[in-house]
N, C-alpha and C positions, 0 to 999 in steps of 0.2 A: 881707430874706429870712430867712426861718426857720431854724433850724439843725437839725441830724439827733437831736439830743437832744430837740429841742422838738415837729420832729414824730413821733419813738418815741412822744415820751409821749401824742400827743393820738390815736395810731391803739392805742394801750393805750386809753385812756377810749372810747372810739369803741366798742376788741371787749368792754369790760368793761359798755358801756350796752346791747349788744348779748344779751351772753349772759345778762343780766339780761334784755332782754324775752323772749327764746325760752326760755330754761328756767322763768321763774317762781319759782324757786327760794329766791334770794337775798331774805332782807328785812330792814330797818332794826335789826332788834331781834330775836334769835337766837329763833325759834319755842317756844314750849310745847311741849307733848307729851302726848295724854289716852291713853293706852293701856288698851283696853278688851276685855278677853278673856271670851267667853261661853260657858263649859266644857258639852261635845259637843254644841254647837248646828250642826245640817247646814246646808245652806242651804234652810231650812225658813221663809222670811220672803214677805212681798209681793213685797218690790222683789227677788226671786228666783223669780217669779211661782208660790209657791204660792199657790192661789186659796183655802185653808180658814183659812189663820192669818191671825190677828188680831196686827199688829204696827205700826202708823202712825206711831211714834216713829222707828223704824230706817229703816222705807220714806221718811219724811221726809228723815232725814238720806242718805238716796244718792242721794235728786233733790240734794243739796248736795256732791258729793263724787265719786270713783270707782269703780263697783261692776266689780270683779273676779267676769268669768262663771266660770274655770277657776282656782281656787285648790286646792293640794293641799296637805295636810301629809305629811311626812318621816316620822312613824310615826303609825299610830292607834291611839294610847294615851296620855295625858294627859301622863304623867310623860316620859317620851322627847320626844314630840313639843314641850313646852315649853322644855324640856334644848335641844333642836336648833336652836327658833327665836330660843334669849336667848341662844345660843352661837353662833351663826351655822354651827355645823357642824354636816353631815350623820351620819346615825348610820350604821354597821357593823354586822359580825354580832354585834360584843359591844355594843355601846352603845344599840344600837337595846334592848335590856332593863332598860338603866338608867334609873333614875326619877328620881336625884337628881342634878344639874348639876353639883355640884363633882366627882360620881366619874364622870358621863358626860365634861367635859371639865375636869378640875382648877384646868390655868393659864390657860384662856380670858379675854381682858376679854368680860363680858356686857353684853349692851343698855345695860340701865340704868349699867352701871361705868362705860361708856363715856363717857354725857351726864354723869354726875354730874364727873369725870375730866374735863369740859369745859367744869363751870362750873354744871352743873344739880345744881338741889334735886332728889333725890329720893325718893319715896315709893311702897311698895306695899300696897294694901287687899286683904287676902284671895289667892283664888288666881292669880297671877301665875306663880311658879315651881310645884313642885306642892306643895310644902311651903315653909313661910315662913322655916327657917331655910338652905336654899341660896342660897348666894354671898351672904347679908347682908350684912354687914360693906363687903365691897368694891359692893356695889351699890348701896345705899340709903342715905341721909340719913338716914332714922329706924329704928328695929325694925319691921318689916314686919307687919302684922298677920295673926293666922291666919285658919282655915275649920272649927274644932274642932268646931264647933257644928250642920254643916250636917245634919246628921240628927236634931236636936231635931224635937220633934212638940207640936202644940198642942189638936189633939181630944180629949175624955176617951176616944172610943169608939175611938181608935188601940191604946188600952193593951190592947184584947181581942185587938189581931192584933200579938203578939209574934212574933220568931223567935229566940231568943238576946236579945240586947240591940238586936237589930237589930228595929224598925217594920214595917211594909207599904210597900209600893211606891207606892202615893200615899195621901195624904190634905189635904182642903180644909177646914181650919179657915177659920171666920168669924173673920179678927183681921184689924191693920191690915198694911201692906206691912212695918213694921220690924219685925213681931215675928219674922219670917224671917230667916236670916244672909243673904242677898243684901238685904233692908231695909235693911241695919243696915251693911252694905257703901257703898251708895249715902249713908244718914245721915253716915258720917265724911266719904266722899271731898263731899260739898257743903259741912261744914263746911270738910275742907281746901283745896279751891277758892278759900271764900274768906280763908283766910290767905295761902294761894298769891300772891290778886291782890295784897297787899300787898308782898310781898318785890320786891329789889331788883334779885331774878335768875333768869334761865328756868327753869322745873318742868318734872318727869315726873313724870304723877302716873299709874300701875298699879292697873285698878280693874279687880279679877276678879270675873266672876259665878260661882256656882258653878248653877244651873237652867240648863240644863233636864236637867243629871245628876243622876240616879234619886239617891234617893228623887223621886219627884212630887211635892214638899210646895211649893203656893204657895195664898195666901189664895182665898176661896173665890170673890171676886169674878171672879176671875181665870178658875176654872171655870166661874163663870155664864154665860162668854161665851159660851160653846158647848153644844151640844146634840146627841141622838147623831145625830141628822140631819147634823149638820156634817162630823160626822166618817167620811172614805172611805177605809179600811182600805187594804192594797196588796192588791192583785189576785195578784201573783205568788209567794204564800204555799207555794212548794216549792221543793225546792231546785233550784239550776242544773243544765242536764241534762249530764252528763259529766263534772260538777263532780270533782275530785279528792279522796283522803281528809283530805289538809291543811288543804281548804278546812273551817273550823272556826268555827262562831258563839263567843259571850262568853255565859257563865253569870253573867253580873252580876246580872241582875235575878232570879235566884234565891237571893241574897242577903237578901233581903227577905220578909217575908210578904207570899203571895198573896192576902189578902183571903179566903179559899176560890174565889178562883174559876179554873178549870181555864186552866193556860200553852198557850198557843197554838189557845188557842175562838175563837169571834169573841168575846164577851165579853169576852176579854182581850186582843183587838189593839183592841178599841174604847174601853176605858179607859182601856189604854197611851195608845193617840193621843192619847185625852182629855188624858191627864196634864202628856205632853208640849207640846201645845199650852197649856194653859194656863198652863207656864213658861216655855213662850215670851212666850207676852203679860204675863209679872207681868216678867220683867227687861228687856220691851220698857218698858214704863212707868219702870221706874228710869233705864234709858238715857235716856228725855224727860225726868226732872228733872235728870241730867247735863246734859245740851245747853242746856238753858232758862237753868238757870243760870249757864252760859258765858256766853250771849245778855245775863243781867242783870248782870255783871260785865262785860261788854264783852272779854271775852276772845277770842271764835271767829274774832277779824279775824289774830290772830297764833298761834292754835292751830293745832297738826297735831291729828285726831282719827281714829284709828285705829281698828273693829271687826274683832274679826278669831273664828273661831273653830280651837278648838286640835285636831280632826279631825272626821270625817263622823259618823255615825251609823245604826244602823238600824232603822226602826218599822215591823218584822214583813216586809219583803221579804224574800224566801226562807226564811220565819220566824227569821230570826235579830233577836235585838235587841241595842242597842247597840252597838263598836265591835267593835276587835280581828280584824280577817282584811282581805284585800286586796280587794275588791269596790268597785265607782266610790263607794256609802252611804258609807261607812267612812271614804274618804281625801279629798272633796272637801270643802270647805271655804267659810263664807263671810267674804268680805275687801272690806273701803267702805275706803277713806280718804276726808278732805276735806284739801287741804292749801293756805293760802294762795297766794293768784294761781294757781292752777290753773283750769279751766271746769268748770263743775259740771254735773249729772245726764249724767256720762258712762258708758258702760258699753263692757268690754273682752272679748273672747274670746281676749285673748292670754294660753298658761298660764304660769303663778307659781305661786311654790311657798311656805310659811310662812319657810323660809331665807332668803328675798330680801330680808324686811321689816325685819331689821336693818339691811343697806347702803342701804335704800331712806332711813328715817327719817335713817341716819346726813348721805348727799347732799343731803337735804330742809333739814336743821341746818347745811350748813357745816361736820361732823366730820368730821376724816379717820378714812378707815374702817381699821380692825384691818387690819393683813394676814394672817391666818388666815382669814378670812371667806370659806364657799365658795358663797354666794348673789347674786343678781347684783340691781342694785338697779331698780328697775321704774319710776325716774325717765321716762327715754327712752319707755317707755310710756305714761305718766301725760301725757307732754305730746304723742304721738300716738299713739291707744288701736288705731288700727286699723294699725299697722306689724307688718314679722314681728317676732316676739319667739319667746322658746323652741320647741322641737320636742318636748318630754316634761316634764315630771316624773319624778320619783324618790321612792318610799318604798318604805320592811322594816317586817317584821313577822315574830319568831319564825325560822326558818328560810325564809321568803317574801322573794322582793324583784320588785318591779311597775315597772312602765315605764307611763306613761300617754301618748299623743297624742292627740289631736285628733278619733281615729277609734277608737283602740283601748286595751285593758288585757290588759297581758302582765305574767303571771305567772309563776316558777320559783322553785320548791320543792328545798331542799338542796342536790343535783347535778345538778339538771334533769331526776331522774325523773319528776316529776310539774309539771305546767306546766300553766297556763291562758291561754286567749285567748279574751277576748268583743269581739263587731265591735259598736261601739255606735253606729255608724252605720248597721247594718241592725236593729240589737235596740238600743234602750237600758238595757232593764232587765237587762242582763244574764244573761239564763235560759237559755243554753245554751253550754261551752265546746266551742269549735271550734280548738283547738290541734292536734289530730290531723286536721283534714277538710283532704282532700287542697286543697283547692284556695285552703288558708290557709299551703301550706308556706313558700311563700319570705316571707309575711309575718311567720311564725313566725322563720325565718333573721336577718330584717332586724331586729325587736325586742331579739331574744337575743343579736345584737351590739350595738345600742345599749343594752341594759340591762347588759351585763360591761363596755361599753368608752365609752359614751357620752354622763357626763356634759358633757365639755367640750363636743363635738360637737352637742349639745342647747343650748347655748347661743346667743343671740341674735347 
């Protein structure tokens, strides 16, 4: 007969063979990490079913992997919104304006501190943090490479459209993909790839794009791919009706010269497009020589590989461009993982937030996660896409803070004098706030207590 020690241990091996089939989680040899951030890319891809962009690299890789319908970022603004997601915490009325990690949260372990602190190499190419020298030291393996570069220009005929020091807003030089700083991104991180596969012991390796943030500079090929025929402007080029005075576009792209051509023509939502898309499809192509080479290293079996982008965007809805205000453009995001033993080409409506994706990758690895961490990990999802999971999101911006579900985006400005709500169930493009129409009060009541009191409550 057995004795009670002998069988503790075999109903141990039993729940331990067990939670290894149903989570997928667990594997032989502590996972890689490709961490791949693609600065203000929306979810402007195929496999997001924009029907104009040209992206087959990325669309490949989320038939391989999980594509998150509802991802939002914490703030939409590059520096913040990065800050929040390698920090695992949410930004406040102060921090939501801090750009730099060590002053948004000083004694945080970040992301990468964390794997490296568990045994990982790490490395970061380019924009990761929003500047290459927050939290170095403690995060990374090596000195982190910059982005100094990313406004270099290669045309002669750019040099007639000066603004200051600053270029025009796009140009398509005939040169190869490295003569760009996302080129030249992707060149080191395939070299360190394969040093990577050598070593002895798991990598992060942090490969920031910086396209399809303005300037518009990608090789000309990249532009050939399209034509103006291709490109379908947004239709809803005024502003939201009832919109309030806080509601405020981003002068970014008047940073730049316009080429001479008049801001907010069609000629100039149709070149923007242009632009944009064909940065899209130039750091779509570097993502394919990332992947490939996984493939010819024989890595992608014990990779995590993450895409993620660090907020929304806008090309020309309600003629605003680029980021910076609370509108659904702005704050959604797009998010693929592939992560070993999970089922591939799945897709989720469950929302997430860029906060999550620290405890997600942490549960993925077998770290135990920080306890500061106020993002919830989207494991549980990942291994059943169609469960309830969250009831909102959460992002600030400026004196704004937004609530998002599933149907709506609630908005409050300062002390609540001014507020928005668009029903994106009846309207998706959001062109008219209906905070005030009567027959939106008690929805307005129920958001305005979940947005002061509800992020616990918002939890899965």
């Amino acid at each position: 007969m057995k004795s009670f020690t002998q069988i503790q241990r075999a109903a141990w091996s039993l729940t331990a063979l067990l939670l290894f089939m149903v989570s997928n989680v667990f594997a032989a040899d502590p996972p890689n990490i490709v961490f791949i951030s693609i600065d203000d890319l929306r979810p402007e891809l195929g496999c997001y079913e924009s029907r104009h962009i040209q992206s087959p690299n990325i669309d490949t890789f989320a038939k391989q992997g999980i594509v998150f319908e509802r991802a939002y970022c914490q703030v939409p603004v590059c520096g913040p919104s990065r800050a929040s997601l390698l920090t695992g915490i949410r930004p406040d009325k102060r921090t939501c304006k801090i750009w730099n990690a060590d002053k948004y949260a000083p004694n945080a372990v970040t992301l990468p501190q964390a794997f490296r602190e568990a045994g990982y190499y790490t490395i970061s190419n380019s924009k990761i943090f929003h500047g290459p020298e927050e939290a170095a030291k403690r995060s990374w393996s090596e000195t982190p490479t910059g982005h100094d570069n990313h406004m270099d220009f290669f045309d002669p005929a750019t040099k007639k459209f000066m603004k200051g020091k600053t270029g025009p807003f796009f140009e398509a030089a005939d040169v190869p993909d490295e003569k760009y700083v996302d080129g030249q991104t992707c060149a080191k991180s395939l070299k360190d790839l394969r040093r990577l596969a050598k070593m002895d012991k798991p990598f992060f390796l942090g490969i920031g794009f910086i396209r399809p943030h303005l300037p518009f500079y990608a090789p000309r090929k990249y532009w050939d791919m399209y034509t103006k025929e291709d490109i379908a402007i947004a239709e809803n080029r005024f502003r939201p009706k009832n919109a309030p005075d806080s509601l405020r576009g981003s002068r970014e792209v008047h940073y730049y010269h316009d080429r001479n051509i008049e801001y907010n023509s069609l000629e100039f939502h149709t070149t923007a497009r242009h632009g944009y898309y064909a940065c899209v499809s130039y750091v779509d192509a570097l993502v394919g020589k990332i992947l490939a080479t996984l493939d010819e290293l024989k890595l992608r079996d014990n990779t995590i590989v993450v895409i993620w982008g660090d907020h929304g965007w806008h090309l020309g809805e309600h003629n605003f461009w680029a980021k910076t205000n609370l509108l659904h453009n702005a704050t959604r995001v797009p998010l693929i993982i592939s992560a070993p033993g999970f089922r591939k080409e799945i897709r989720t409506d469950g929302i997430v937030e860029l906060v999550d994706i620290y405890p997600t990758l942490c549960e993925l690895a077998g770290i135990k996660l920080p306890e500061h961490l106020e993002g919830t990990s989207m494991v549980p999802l990942m291994n059943d896409p169609k469960r309830q999971w969250k009831k909102a999101a959460f992002t600030r911006h400026g004196n704004g803070s937004t609530v998002t579900t599933g149907d709506y985006t609630y908005t409050e400005y300062g002390d609540n004098a001014q507020r928005m709500l668009y029903d994106r169930k009846k309207a998706p493009s959001e062109n008219e706030n209906v905070a005030e129409v009567a027959e939106y009060k008690e929805t307005v009541k129920q958001l305005s207590k979940l947005l002061s009191e509800g992020k616990k409550e918002a939890q899965p």
